[in-house]
N, C-alpha and C positions, 0 to 999 in steps of 0.2 A: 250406250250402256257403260257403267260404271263396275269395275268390279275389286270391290275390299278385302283382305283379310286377315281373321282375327281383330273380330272391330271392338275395339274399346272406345267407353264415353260415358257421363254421367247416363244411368236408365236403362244400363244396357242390360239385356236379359238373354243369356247370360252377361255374368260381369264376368269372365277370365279373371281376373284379377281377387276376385272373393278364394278362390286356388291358394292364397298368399294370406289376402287380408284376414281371414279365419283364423289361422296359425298363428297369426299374431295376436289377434284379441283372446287365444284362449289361453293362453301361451305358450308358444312350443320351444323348445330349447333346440333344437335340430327340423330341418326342412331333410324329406329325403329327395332326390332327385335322380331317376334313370334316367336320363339324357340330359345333364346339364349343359353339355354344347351343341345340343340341336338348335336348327334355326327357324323359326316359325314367320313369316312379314306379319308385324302389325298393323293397325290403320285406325289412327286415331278419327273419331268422328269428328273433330274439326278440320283436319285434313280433306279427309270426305267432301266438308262444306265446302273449302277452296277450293277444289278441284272442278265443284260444282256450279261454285259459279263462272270458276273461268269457261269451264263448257257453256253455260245460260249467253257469255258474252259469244263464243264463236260459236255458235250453232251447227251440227254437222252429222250424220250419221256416222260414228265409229266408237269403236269398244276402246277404252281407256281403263289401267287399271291403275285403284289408289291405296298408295301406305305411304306411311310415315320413312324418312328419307332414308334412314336404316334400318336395318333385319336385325334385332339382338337375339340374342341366345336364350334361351331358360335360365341359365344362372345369372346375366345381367336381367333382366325380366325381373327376378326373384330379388335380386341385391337392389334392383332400384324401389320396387315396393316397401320392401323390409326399410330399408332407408328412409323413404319419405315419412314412415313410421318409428324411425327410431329406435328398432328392432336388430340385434343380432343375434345370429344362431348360428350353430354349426351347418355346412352342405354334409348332406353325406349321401353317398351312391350304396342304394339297395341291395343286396344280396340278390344276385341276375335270380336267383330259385324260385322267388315268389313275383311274378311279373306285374303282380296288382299295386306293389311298394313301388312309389316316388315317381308315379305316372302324372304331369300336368298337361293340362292345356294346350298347352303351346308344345309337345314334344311333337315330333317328327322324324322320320327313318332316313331322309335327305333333308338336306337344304332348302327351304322353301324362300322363295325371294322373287318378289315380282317385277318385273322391268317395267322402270316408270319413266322412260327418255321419251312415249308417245305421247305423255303428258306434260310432262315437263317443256317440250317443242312447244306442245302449246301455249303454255305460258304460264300452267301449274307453278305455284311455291309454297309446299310444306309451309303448317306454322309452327311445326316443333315437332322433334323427337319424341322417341317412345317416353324417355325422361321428362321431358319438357309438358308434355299433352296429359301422362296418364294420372297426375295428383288429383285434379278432381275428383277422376275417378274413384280411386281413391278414399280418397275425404267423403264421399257419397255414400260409399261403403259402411263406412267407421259412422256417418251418422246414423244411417239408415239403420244398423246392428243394435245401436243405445236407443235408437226410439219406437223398433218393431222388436227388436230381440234376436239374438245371433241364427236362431233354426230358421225364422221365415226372411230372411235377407234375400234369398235363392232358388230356385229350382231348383229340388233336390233331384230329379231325375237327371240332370245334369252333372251335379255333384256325386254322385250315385257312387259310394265304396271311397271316395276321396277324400275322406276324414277318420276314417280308422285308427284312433291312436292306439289302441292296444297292440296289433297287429304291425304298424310302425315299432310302439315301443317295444315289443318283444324281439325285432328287427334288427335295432339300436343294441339292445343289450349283449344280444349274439355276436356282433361285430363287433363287441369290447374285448 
C-alpha cells in the first residue's frame, strides 16, 4: 500500500493548485492567507510513479508512504505558483473574525509531514520538489482555463466559498 498526500499532477481532480492559479488569471492584487506557515506533505504524481516502480522491482507486502522530498508551507506553495506565473501580490493574513477569509488547501492546525526513510531504504528517489514537479501542473491549469473557460476548470464543490472576492475585498479594505 502506497499512501500520498496532497497529490498534485497534471488531471488531477482536484487540482490544489487552481486555489492559486485562479487568483492569478483573474487578477488579484493580494492572496489572503490564515495559515501561511502551515505545513501540508505534497506528493507529486511523478513521485508517486517512482516510488512505484521501485516497489514493482522489490515486491513485498508493506505500507510505504509517498511525497515529494520536502513539506513546504502554504506561503512557499503560494510563492512558488505565483512565480511560475509571473505574478505578484501582496500575502496578507485575514482578520481571525471571519474564519471563511484566506482558508487554502493545504492549511493545516499541525505540521503534517510524512516519514519517508521506509521508502527511501528501499531504494525510492524523489524526481523533484514541490517546485520542481508542480509547473506542469500548472501549465495544465492556465491551458485548460483559455480553452474550457475559468468556471468549468474545477469542481466547484470543492472550490466551494474560495473565490469570494467581494468579501476578500471588503477584508482588504478594513485592514487598510
Amino acid at each position: 500500500m502506497i499512501r500520498a498526500s496532497k497529490v498534485h499532477g497534471v488531471g488531477a481532480l482536484p487540482a490544489r493548485e487552481w486555489h492559486v492559479v485562479r487568483r492569478v488569471l483573474d487578477p488579484r492584487g493580494a492572496i489572503l492567507l490564515r495559515a501561511p506557515h502551515a505545513v501540508n506533505h505534497t506528493s507529486a504524481a511523478a513521485n508517486i510513479a517512482a516510488l512505484v516502480r521501485v516497489v514493482a522491482e522489490v515486491p513485498g507486502a508493506r505500507i510505504l508512504n509517498s511525497a515529494d522530498p520536502e513539506a513546504p508551507s502554504v506561503v512557499e506553495i503560494v510563492r512558488t505558483i505565483a512565480a511560475r506565473l509571473g505574478h505578484e501580490w501582496q500575502e496578507v493574513v485575514p482578520d481571525p473574525a471571519d474564519d471563511r477569509l484566506g482558508r487554502t488547501p493545504w492549511d493545516a492546525s499541525a505540521p503534517i509531514v510524512l516519514d519517508l526513510s521506509a521508502a527511501l531504504e528501499l531504494g525510492y528517489r524523489p524526481v523533484g520538489d514541490y517546485a520542481t514537479t508542480v509547473g506542469p501542473t500548472v501549465d495544465w491549469l492556465v491551458d485548460e482555463a483559455r480553452r474550457r473557460g475559468i468556471e468549468s476548470v474545477q469542481p466547484t464543490d470543492f472550490f466551494e466559498d474560495d473565490f469570494d472576492y467581494e468579501a476578500e475585498d471588503r477584508s482588504l479594505t478594513a485592514q487598510r
